[in-house]
N, C-alpha and C positions, 0 to 999 in steps of 0.2 A: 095767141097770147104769148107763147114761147119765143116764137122772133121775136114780137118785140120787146120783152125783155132781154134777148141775144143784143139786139140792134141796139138797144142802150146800154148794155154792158161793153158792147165795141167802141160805139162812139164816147161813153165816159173812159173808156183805157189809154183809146187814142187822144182825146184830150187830155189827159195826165200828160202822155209822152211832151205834146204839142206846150203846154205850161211849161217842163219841168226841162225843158231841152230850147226851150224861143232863145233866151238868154243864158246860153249854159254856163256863162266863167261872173254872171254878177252873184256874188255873194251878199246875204243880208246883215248887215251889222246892227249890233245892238246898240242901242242912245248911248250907254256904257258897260262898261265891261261885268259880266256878271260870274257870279260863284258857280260852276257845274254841282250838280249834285254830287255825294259821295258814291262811287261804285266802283267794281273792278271786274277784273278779269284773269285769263292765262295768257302764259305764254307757251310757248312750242313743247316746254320742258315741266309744261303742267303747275309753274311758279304762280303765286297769286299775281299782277300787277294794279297800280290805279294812275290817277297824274300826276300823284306827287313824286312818281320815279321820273318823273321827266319834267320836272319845275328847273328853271331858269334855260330851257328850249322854248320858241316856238314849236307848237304842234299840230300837225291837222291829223283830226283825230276823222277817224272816215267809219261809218258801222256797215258792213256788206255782209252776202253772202255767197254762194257758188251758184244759186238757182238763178240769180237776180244779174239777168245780160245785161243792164249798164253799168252794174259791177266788174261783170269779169273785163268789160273793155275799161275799164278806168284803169285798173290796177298794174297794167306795165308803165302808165304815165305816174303813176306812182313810185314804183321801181326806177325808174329813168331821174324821177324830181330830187331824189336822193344825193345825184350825183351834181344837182345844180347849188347846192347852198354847203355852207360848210357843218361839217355833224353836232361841232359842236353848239351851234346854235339854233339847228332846225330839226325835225325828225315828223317821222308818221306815222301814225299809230295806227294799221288798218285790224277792226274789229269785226271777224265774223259772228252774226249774229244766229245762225243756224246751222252749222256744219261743226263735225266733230273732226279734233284736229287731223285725221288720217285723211278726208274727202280733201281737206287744207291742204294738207302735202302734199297730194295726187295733183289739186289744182295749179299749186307755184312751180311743181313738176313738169306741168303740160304745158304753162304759159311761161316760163323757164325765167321765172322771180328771183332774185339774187341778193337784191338788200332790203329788201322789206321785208319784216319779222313778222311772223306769225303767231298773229293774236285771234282769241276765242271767246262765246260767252256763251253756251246755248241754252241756260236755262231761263230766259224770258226775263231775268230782271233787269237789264241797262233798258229794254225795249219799255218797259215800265217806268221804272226810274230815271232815264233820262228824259221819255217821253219822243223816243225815234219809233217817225208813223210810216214812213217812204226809207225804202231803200234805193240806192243807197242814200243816206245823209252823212255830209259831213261839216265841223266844227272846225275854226282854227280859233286855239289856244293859245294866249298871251306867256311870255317868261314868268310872270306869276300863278302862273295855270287857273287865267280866267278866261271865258269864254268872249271870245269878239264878234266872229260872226257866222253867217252858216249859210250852206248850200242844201239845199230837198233835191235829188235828183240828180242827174248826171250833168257833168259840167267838163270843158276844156280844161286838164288841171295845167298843160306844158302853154296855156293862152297867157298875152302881156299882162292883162286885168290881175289875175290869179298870184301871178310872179311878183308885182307892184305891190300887193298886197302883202305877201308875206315878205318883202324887203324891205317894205315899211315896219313890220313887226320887228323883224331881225334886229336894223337900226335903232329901235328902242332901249337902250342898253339899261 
């Protein structure tokens, strides 16, 4: 009895990967654009933040954390995507969702992170209140910090799809 529930814990995990990685850079968009719920977070410096600090950006808002390996490989194409759009119009909010900022520091230390800020939440309520079931996921957020569309799982962030996408946001003045 033990295999086989091993055997179907294996084969349901690899099928997560096999879903959540077939098509990594399609994002699902909403019919239209809708209100995130209210929540926040820290920054590096222990400040509250939410999205209204970043209203009139695009944003992709991403929820990870350091245990979660399609996190930690996302995150220098994050660091990197920084450098393709201009600040004042884009930015990215990556959100650990389990790690306290010291394990954070040690992380963007070890994978040698430069522009991406370091953001925190570990008390279980954005996990709630947004409703983030899979890590990582992430959100891109319109210049009126509404939600357009979303990724469950790892995805190509440096792919043409992804890019298209948020320059089509950009362009929305």
């Amino acid at each position: 009895m033990q295999k086989i529930l091993i055997s179907f814990k294996l084969f349901f995990l690899c099928s997560l990967f096999w879903v959540n990685t077939s098509r990594a850079e399609e994002m699902i968009f909403y019919p239209a654009p809708i209100n995130p719920p209210a929540f926040s977070w820290k920054n590096a410096v222990g400040d509250n933040v939410n999205l209204e600090n970043f209203k009139g950006k695009v944003v992709l808002l991403n929820f990870w954390a350091t245990y979660c390996t399609f996190c930690r490989v996302e995150m220098p194409a994050f660091d990197k995507m920084l450098s393709q759009y201009p600040a004042d119009d884009f930015t990215i909010v990556a959100v650990s969702l389990a790690d306290p900022l010291e394990k954070i520091q040690d992380f963007y230390k070890q994978v040698k992170l430069k522009k991406l800020g370091m953001f925190y939440e570990n008390t279980g309520s954005i996990k709630s209140t947004f409703g983030v079931n899979i890590l990582p996921s992430t959100f891109l957020i319109n210049r009126k910090g509404e939600l357009v569309a979303y990724k469950e799982g790892a995805a190509n962030w440096l792919g043409e799809e992804v890019d298209a996408h948020i320059k089509a946001e950009i362009a929305k003045k």
